[in-house]
Kinemage of the C-alpha trace (Angstrom):
@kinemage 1
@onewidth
@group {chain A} dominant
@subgroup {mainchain}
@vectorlist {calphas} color= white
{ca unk a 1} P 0.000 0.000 0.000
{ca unk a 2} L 2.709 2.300 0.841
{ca unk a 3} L 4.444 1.800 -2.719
{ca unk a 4} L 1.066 2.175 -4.085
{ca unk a 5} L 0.386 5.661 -3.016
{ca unk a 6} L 2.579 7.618 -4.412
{ca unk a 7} L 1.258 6.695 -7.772
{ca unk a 8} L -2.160 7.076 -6.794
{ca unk a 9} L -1.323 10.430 -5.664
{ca unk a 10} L 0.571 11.398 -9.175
{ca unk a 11} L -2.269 9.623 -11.596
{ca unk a 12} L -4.634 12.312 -9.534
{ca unk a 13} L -2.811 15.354 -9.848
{ca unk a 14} L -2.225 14.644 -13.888
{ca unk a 15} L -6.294 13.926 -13.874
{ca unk a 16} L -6.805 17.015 -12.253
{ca unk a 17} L -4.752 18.871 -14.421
{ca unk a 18} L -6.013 16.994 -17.355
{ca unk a 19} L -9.789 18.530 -16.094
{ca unk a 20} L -8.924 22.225 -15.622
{ca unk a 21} L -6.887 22.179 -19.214
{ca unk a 22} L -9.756 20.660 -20.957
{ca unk a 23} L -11.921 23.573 -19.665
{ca unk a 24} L -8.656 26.196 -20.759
{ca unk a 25} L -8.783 24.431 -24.363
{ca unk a 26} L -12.249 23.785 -24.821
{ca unk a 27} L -13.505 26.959 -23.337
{ca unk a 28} L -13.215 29.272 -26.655
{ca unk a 29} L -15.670 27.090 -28.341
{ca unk a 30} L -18.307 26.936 -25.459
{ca unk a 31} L -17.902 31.016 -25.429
{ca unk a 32} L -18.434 30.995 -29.274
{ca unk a 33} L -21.541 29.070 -29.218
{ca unk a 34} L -22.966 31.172 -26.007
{ca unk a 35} L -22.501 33.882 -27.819
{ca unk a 36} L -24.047 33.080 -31.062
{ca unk a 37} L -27.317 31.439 -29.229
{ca unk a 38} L -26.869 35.227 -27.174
{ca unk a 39} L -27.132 33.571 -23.895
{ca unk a 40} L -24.301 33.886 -20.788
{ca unk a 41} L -22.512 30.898 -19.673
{ca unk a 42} L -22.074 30.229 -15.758
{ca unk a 43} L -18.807 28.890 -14.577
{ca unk a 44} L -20.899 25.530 -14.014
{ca unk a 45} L -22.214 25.484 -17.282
{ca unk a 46} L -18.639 26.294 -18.678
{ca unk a 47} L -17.280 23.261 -16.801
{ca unk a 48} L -20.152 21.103 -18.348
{ca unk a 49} L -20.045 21.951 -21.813
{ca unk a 50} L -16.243 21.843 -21.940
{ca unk a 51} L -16.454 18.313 -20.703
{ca unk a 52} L -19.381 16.543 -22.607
{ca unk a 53} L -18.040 18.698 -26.194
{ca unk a 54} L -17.930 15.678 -28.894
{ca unk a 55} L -15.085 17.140 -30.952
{ca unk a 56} L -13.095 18.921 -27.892
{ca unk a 57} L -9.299 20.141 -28.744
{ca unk a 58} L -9.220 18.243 -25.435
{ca unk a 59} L -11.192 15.400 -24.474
{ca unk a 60} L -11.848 15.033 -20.711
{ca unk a 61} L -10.513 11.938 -18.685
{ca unk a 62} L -13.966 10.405 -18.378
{ca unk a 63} L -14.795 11.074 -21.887
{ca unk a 64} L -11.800 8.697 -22.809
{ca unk a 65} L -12.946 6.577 -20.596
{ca unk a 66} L -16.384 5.909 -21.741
{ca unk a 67} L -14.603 5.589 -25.337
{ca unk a 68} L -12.220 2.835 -24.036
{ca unk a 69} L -15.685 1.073 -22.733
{ca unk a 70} L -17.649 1.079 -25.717
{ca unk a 71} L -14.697 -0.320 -27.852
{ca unk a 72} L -14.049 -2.289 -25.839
{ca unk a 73} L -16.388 -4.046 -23.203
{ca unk a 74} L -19.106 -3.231 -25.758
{ca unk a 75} L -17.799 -4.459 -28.938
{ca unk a 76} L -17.021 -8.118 -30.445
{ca unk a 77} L -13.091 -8.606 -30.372
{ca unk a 78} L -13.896 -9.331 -34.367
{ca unk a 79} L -15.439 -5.661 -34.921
{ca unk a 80} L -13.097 -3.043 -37.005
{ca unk a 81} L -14.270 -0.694 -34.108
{ca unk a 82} L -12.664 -2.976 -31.264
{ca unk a 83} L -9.421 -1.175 -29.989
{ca unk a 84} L -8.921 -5.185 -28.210
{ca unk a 85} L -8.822 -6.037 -31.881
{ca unk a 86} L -6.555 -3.081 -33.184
{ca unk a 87} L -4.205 -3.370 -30.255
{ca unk a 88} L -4.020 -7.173 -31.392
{ca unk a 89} L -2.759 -6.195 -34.598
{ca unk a 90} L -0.382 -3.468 -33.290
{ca unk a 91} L 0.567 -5.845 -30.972
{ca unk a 92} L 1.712 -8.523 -33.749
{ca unk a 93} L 4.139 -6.242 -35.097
{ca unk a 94} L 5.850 -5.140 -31.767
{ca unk a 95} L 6.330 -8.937 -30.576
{ca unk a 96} L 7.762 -9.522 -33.770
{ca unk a 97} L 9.670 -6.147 -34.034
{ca unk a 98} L 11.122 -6.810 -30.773
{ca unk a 99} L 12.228 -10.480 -30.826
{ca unk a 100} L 13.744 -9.723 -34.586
{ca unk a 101} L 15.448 -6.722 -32.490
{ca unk a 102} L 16.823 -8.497 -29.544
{ca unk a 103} L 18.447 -11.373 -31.102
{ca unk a 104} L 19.962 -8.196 -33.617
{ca unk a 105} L 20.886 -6.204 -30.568
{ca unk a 106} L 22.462 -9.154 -28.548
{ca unk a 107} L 24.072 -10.455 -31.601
{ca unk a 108} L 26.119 -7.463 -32.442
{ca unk a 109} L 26.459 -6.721 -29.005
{ca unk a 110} L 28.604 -10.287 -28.706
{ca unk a 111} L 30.469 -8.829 -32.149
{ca unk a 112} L 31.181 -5.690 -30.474
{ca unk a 113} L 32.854 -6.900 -27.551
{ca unk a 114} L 34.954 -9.845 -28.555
{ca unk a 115} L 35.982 -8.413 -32.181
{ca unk a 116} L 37.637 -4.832 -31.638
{ca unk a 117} L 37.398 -4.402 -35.624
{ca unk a 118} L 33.434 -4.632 -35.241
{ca unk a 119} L 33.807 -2.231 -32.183
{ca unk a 120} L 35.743 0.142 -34.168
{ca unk a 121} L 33.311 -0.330 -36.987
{ca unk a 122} L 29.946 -1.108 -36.112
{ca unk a 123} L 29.191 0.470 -32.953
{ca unk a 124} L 29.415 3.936 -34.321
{ca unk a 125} L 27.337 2.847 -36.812
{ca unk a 126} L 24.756 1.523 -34.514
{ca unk a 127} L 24.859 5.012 -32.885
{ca unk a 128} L 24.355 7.040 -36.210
{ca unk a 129} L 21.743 4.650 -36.837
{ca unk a 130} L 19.381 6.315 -34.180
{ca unk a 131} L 20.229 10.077 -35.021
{ca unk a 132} L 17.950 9.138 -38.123
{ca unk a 133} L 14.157 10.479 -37.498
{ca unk a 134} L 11.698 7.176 -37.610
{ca unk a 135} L 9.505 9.513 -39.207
{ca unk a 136} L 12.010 9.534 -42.401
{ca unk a 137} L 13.186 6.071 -42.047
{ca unk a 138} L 9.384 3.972 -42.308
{ca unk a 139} L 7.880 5.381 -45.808
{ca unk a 140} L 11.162 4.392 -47.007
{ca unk a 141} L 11.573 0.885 -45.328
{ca unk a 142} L 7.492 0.411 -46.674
{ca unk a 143} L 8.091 1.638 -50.328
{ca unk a 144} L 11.547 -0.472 -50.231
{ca unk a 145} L 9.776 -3.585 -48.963
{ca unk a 146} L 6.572 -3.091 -51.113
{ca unk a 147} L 8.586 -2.815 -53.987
{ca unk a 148} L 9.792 -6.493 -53.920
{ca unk a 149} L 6.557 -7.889 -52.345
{ca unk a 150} L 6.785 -7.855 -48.932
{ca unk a 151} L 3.917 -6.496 -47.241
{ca unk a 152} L 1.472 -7.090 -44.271
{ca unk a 153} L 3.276 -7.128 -40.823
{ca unk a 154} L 6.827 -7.647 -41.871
{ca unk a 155} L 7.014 -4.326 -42.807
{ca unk a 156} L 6.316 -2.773 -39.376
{ca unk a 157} L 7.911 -5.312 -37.388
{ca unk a 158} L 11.254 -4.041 -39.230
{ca unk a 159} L 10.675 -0.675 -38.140
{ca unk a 160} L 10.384 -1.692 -34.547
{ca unk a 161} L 13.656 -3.898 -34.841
{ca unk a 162} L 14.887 -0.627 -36.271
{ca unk a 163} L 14.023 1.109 -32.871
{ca unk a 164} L 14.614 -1.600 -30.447
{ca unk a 165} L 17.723 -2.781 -31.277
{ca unk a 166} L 19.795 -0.106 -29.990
{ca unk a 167} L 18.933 -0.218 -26.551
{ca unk a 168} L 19.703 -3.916 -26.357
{ca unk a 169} L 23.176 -3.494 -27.746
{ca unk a 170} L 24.184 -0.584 -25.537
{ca unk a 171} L 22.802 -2.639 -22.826
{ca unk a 172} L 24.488 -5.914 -23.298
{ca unk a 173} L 28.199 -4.244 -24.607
{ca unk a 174} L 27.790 -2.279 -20.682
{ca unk a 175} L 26.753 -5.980 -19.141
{ca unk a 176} L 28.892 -8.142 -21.206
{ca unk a 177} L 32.248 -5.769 -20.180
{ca unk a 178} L 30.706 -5.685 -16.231
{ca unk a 179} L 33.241 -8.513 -14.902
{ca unk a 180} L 36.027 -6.690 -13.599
{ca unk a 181} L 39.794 -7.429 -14.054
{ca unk a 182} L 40.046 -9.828 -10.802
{ca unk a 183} L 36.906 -12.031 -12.164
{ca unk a 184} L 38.621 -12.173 -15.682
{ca unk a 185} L 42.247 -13.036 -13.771
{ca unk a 186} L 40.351 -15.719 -11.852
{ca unk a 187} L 38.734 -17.481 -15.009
{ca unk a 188} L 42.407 -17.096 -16.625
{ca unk a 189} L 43.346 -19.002 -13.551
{ca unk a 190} L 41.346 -21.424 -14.131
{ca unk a 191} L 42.135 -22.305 -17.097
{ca unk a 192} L 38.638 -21.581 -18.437
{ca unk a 193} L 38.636 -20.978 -22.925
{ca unk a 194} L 36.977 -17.779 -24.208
{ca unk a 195} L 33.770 -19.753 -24.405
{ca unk a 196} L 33.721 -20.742 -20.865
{ca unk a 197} L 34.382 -17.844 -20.179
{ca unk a 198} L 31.491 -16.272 -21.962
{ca unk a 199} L 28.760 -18.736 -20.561
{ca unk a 200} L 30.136 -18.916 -17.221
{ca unk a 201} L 31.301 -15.155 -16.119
{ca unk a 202} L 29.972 -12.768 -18.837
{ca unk a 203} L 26.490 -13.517 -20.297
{ca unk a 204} L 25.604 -14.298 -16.289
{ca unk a 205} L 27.056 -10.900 -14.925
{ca unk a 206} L 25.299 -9.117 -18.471
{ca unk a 207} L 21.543 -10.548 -17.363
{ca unk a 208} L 20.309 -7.174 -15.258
{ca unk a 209} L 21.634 -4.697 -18.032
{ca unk a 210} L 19.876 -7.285 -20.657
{ca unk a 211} L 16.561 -7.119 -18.613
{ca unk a 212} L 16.892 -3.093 -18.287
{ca unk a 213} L 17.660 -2.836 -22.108
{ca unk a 214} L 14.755 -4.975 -23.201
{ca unk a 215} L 12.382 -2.992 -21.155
{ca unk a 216} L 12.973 0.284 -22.732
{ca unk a 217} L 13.384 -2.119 -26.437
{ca unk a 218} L 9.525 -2.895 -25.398
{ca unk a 219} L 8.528 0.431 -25.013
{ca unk a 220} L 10.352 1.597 -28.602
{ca unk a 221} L 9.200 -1.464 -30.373
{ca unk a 222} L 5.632 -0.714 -29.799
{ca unk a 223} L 6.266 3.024 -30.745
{ca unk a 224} L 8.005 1.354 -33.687
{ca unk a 225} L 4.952 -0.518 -34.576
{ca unk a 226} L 2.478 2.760 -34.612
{ca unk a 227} L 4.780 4.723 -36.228
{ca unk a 228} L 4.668 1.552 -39.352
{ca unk a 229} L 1.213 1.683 -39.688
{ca unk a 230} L 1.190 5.729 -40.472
{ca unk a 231} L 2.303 5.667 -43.836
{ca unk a 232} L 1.029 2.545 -44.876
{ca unk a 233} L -2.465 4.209 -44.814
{ca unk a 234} L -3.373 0.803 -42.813
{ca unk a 235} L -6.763 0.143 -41.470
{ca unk a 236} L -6.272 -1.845 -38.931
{ca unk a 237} L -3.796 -1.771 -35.962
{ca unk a 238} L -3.666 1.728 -32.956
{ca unk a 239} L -2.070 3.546 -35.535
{ca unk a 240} L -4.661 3.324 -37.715
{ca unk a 241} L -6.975 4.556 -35.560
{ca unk a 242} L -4.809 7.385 -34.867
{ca unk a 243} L -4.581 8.335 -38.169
{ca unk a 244} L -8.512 8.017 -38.640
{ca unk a 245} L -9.215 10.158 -35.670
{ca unk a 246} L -6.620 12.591 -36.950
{ca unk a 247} L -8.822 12.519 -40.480
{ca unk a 248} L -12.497 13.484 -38.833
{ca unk a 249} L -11.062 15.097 -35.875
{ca unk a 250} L -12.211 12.384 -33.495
{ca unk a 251} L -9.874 13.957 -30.574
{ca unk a 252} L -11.486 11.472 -28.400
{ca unk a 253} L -10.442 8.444 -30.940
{ca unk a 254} L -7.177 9.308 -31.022
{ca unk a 255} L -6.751 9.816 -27.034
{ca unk a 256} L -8.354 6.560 -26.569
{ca unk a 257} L -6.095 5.091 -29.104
{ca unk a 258} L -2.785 6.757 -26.898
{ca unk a 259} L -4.233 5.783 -23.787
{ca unk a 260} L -4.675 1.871 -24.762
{ca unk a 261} L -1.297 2.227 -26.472
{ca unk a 262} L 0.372 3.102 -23.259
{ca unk a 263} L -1.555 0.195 -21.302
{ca unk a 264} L -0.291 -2.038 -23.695
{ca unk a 265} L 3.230 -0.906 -23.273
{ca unk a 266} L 3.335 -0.766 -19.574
{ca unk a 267} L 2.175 -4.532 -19.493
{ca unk a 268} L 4.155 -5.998 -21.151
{ca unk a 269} L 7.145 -4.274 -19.681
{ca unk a 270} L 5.759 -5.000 -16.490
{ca unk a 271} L 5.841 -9.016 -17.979
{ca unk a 272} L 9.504 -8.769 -19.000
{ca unk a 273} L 9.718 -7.155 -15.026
{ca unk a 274} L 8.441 -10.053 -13.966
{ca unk a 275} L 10.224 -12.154 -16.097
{ca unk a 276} L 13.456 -10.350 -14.759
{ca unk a 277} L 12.558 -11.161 -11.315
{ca unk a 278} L 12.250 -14.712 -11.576
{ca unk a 279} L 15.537 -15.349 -13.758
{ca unk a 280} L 17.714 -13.155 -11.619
{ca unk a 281} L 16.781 -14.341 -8.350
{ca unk a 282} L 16.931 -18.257 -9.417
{ca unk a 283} L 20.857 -16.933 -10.435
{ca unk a 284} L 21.106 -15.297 -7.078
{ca unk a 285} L 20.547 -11.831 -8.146
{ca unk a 286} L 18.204 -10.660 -6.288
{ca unk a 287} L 16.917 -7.277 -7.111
């Protein structure tokens, strides 16, 4: 309870500023209709019609809500208007995006550290690779792929790979260098081969950087994933609804969308949290 309560006490302060800037943004419009019915708005009827507008410049918490409910709770998982079934298909492309970019990420993160021409070479590669707007990178990586027949979720997984990989290599060249001159001496000592060494002293002493670096590869992955589906003009996936609500200036849509797209991303980091918990303390680790 006590861990629980400071969160509870930021998630109310950001709804209650979330309340009194829907009135600030939505309150031109209530004025503009007041005046052209010539009638005077009260502060309470301010307050009301800046929270119950249908296209606000911003939506109010509970008008979010209710939007979450009815496309959710209220629709079939089948139904184009399901955000259970859009985040499904958004979802698809992250899991993918991110496996694709950990097994990248760990990979050259093994080349980086044992090969000093690949460290030399690569990793400042890997670094200009992320000075590169995503923005500019997926319409090219869709025409590209398009062009040779590769469409569908392949496409967007690539894009998160292109996001998520980073983090995963910074993270596992830090863990993978972690053993300290002494532990290295000792396995020297021992006799132990470079391999032995690997599986015994570094990939071990590399798992809480790995865990740390795949949490934040999560997070990019699915940002990775809704940034794919923008150009594509897709119709299904939380991208696409963003894009849709962007069209008809459904402001309550497209919060919705954001709002289920952060859920999504906070559970399954939470998952690899857990999943980082269990490994680490069956090594010892605990955290």
């Amino acid at each position: 309870m006590k861990n629980l309560f400071p969160i509870l006490t930021v998630v109310a302060a950001i709804v209650v500023l979330w309340y009194g800037a829907a009135v600030w943004l939505n309150a031109p419009w209530a004025y503009d209709k007041a005046q052209r019915a010539d009638i005077t708005l009260s502060t309470s009827g301010l307050i009301a019609d800046t929270w119950s507008q249908k296209k606000p410049k911003l939506p109010a918490p509970h008008q979010v809500t209710q939007e979450i409910w009815k496309t959710t709770a209220e629709k079939k998982i089948t139904s184009k208007r399901s955000l259970i079934y859009h985040s499904w298909v958004t979802l698809s492309a992250t899991l993918l995006g991110f496996a694709l970019g950990a097994v990248l990420g760990i990979a050259l993160a093994v080349g980086i550290v044992f090969n000093r021409t690949m460290d030399m070479s690569v990793m400042p590669w890997v670094i200009t690779s992320q000075t590169i707007p995503i923005l500019a990178v997926a319409p090219m990586i869709i025409v590209v792929l398009n062009a040779v027949g590769i469409q569908g979720l392949l496409p967007k997984a690539i894009i998160s790979m292109y996001l998520s990989f980073f983090p995963v290599v910074v993270g596992m060249v830090k863990g993978l260098r972690s053993p300290d001159h002494m532990q290295l001496d000792q396995m020297r000592t021992w006799h132990a081969s470079g391999a032995q060494t690997f599986w015994r002293l570094r990939l071990p002493s590399s798992m809480p950087y790995l865990f740390t670096s795949l949490k934040i590869a999560m997070a990019a992955a699915i940002v990775g994933a809704i940034v794919g589906e923008l150009p594509t003009g897709a119709v299904a996936g939380l991208g696409a609804r963003l894009l849709a609500g962007s069209y008809y200036g459904q402001t309550i849509q497209i919060w919705s969308a954001l709002l289920v797209a952060a859920a999504l991303a906070a559970t399954l980091v939470a998952i690899i949290g857990l999943i980082q918990r269990i490994v680490l303390n069956r090594m010892g680790m605990a955290q």
